[in-house]
C-alpha positions in Angstrom: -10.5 -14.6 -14.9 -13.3 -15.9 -12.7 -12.7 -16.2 -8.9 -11.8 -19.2 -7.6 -14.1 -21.6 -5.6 -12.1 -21.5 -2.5 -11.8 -16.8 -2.9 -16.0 -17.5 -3.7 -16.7 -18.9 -0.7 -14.2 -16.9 1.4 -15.7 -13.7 0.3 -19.6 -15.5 0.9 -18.3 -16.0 4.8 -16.7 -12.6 5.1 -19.7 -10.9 4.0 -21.9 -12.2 6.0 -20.3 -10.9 9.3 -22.0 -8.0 10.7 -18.8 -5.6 10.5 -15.6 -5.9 7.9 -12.8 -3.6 7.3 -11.5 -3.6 3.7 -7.5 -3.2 3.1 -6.1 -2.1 0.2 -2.4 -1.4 -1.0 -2.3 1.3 -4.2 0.8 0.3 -6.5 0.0 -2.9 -8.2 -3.2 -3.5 -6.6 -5.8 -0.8 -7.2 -3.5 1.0 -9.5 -1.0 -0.6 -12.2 2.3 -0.2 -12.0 3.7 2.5 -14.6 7.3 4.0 -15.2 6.1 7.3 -13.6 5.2 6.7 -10.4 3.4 9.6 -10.1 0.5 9.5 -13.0 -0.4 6.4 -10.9 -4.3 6.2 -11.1 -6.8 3.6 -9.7 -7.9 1.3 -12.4 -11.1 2.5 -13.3 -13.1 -0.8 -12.5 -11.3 -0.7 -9.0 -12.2 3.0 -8.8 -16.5 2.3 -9.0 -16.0 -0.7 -6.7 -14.0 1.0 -4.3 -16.8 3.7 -4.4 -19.8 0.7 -4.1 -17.9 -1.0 -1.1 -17.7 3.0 0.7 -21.0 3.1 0.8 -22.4 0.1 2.1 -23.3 -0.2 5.8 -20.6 -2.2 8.0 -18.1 -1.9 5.5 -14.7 0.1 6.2 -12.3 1.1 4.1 -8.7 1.8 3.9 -5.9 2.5 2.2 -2.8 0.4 3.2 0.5 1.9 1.5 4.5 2.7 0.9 3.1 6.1 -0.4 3.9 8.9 1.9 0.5 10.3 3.1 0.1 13.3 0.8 0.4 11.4 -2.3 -1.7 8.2 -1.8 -4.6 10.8 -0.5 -4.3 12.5 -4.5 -3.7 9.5 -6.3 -6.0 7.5 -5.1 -9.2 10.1 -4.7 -10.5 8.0 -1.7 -14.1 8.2 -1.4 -15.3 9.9 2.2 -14.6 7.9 4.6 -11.8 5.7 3.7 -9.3 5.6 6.4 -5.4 6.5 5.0 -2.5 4.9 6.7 0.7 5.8 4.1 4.5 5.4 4.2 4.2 1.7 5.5 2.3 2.6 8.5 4.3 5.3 10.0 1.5 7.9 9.0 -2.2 8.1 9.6 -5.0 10.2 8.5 -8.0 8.1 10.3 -10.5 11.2 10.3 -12.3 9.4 6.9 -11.6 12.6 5.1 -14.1 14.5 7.9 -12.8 17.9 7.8 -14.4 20.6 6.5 -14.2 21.7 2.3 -11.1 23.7 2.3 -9.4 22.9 5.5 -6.2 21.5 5.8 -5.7 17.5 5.9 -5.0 16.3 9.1 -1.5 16.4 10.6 -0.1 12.4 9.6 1.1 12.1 13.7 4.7 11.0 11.9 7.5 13.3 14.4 11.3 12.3 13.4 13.8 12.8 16.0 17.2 14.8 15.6 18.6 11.9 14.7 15.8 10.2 12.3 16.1 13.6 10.3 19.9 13.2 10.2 19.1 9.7 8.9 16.4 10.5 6.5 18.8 13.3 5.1 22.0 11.2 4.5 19.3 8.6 2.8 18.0 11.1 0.3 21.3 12.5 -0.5 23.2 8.8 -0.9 20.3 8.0 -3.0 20.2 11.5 -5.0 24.1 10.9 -5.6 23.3 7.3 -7.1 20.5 8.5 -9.0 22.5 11.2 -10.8 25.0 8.8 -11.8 22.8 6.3 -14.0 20.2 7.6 -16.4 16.6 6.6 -15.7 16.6 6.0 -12.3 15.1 8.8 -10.0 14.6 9.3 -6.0 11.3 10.0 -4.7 11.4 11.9 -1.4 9.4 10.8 1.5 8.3 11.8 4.9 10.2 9.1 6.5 12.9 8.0 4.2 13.2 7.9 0.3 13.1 5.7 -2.6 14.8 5.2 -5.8 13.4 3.8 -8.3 14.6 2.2 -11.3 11.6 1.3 -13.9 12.7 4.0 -16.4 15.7 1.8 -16.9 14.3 -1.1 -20.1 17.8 -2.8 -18.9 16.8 -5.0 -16.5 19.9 -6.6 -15.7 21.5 -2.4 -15.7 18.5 -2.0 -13.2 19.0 -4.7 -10.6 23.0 -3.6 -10.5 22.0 0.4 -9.7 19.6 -1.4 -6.9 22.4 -3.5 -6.0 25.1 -0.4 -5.5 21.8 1.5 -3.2 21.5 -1.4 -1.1 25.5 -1.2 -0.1 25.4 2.5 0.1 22.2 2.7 2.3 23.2 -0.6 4.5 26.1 1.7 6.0 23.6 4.4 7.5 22.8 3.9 10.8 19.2 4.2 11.3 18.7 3.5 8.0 15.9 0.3 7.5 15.7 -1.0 3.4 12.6 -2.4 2.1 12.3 -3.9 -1.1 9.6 -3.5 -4.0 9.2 -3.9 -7.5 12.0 -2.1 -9.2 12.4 0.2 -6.7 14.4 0.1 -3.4 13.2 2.1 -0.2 15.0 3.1 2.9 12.9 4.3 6.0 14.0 6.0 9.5 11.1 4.9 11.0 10.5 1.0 12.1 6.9 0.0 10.8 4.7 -2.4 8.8 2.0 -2.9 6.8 0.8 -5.5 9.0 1.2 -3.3 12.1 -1.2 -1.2 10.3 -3.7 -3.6 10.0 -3.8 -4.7 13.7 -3.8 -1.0 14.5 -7.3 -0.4 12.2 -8.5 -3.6 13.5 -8.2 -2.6 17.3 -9.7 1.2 16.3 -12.3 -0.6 14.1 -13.1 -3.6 15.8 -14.0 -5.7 13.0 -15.3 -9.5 12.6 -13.0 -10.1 9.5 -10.2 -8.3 7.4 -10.0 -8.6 3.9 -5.9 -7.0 2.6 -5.2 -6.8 -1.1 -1.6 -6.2 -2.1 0.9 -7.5 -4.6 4.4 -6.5 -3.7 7.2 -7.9 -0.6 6.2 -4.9 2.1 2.6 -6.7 1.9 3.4 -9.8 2.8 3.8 -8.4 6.7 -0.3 -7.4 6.1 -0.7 -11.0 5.1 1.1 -12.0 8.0 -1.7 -10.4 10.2 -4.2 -12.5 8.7 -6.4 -14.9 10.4 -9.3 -17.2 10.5 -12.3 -15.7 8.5 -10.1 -13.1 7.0 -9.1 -12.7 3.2 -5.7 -12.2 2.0 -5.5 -11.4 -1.8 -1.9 -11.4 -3.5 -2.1 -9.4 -7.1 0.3 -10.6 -9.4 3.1 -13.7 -9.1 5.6 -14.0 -6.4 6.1 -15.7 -3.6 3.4 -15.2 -0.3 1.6 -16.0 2.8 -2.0 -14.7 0.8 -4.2 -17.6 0.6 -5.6 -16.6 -2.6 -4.4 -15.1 -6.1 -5.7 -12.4 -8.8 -3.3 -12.0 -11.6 -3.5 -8.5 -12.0 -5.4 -5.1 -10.7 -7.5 -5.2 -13.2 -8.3 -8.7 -12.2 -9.4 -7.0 -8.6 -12.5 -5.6 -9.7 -14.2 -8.4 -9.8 -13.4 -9.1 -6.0 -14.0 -6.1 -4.6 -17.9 -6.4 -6.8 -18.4 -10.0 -6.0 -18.1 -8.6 -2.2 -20.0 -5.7 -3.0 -23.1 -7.9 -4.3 -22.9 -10.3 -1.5 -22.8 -7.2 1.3 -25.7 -5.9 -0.5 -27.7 -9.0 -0.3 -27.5 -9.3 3.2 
C-alpha cells in the first residue's frame, strides 16, 4: 500500500528538522501479532529499517511497550542505541544498550512497595486461577502486574467471556489498574502510560518532532502526546487519535524507509 499524500508530506516536514526521536510500540507494530506471544519477532522489513533509521545522525530511537523490560530487549534485538522504556512506561533502560559485552543490563528503576507486591501477587494468582480453568488461555508474568491472554482460544465469542470473568475478578483488587489489548487483558500496580513515556524521552531528548507508531488501546495515550510537526501512525483498524493509518506491520516498512531516505538526503 503506498503512503498517503497527507503521511508523505508529514514524514518530508519531520525529516527535515535538525533532531527527531523515533517511537515505536513492538506487538502489532514492528512485530505481528501471533498466538505465542513469546516467538514474537520484528518483521524482517521493519527489522533493516529500524537498523537504517539507528544509524543516521539526529535520529533517536526507542522502543515504546506493554512488554516488561527483559523481554522487549530479546525480542526485539534493538540495534545500539535504541532507548527501551517497557511495561507501559513504568521501566526504563535509557543507557542505548552502552554497557560493556557481558555485563548486566541496566537495573529498569521500577521499585514496588509492600503493598504494590501484595497487589501484583493477588493479580497473578486471580489470573493463574482463571487461566487454569479454560483451555487456551495463559498468564504472562510481569514486573509490575500480569496479563492473560486469550489468542490460543479460535472461539472468539468463548474468548471475550474468559476476558469478561478477568475484568470482574481483577476490578475487586485494590491497587489493581486494567488495561485492555488485543485478546489479552493486563492488570498493573503501577499508574503509567505510554504517552507519559514519550514526554519523558522528549524532555531527556529534546527533540524538534516525535514520530509514535502503535496499533493497539494502551497507544492511543502516546498518540495523545502528539503535537504540531509530530507523526502519529495507527497499524491496523480501530478506533484513534493517530492522524494517519498503515494497515498492517508489514505495511510499516515502508514508513520507517521513506523516512530513512528523506533523513539521508538532507
Amino acid at each position: 500500500m503506498p503512503l498517503t499524500e497527507e503521511l508523505n508530506a508529514a514524514l518530508s516536514s519531520f525529516a527535515a528538522e535538525d533532531r527527531v526521536l523515533v517511537c515505536l510500540d513492538f506487538d502489532g507494530c514492528v512485530a505481528e501479532l501471533v498466538a505465542d506471544a513469546l516467538q514474537a519477532r520484528p518483521v524482517p522489513a521493519n527489522a533493516e529499517a529500524i537498523q537504517r533509521l539507528a544509524g543516521l545522525d539526529g535520529v533517536d530511537l526507542a522502543y515504546v511497550s506493554g512488554r516488561p523490560l527483559q523481554t522487549l530487549r530479546e525480542l526485539s534485538s534493538p540495534p545500539p542505541g535504541t532507548l527501551l522504556i517497557g511495561s507501559h512506561g513504568a521501566e526504563t533502560d535509557l543507557t542505548g544498550g552502552t554497557g560493556s559485552a557481558g555485563s548486566q543490563p541496566p537495573d529498569s528503576g521500577l521499585n514496588l512497595s509492600p503493598a504494590q507486591q501484595a497487589a501484583r501477587t493477588e493479580v497473578l494468582e486471580t489470573l493463574e486461577a482463571i487461566a487454569a480453568e479454560h483451555d487456551g488461555a495463559w498468564v504472562e508474568h510481569k514486573p509490575a502486574g500480569g496479563a492473560i491472554h486469550v489468542r490460543h482460544i479460535d472461539d472468539d465469542a468463548y474468548a471475550e467471556r474468559v476476558l469478561d470473568e478477568a475484568r470482574a475478578a481483577l476490578a475487586v483488587i485494590d491497587g489493581a489498574h486494567a488495561k485492555e489489548g488485543k485478546k489479552i487483558l493486563e492488570a498493573v500496580v503501577v499508574t503509567s502510560t505510554k504517552g507519559e513515556a514519550i514526554q519523558l524521552l522528549r524532555e531527556r531528548l529534546q527533540p524538534q518532532a516525535v514520530f509514535f507508531a502503535g496499533d493497539d488501546v494502551t497507544d492511543e495515550h502516546g498518540f495523545a502526546v502528539l503535537g504540531e510537526g509530530d507523526i502519529g501512525v495507527k497499524v491496523g483498524p480501530g478506533e484513534t487519535g493517530a492522524r494517519h493509518r498503515i494497515p498492517d506491520p508489514s505495511s510499516l516498512a515502508e514508513v520507517l524507509n521513506r523516512l530513512a531516505d528523506l533523513r539521508a538526503a538532507r
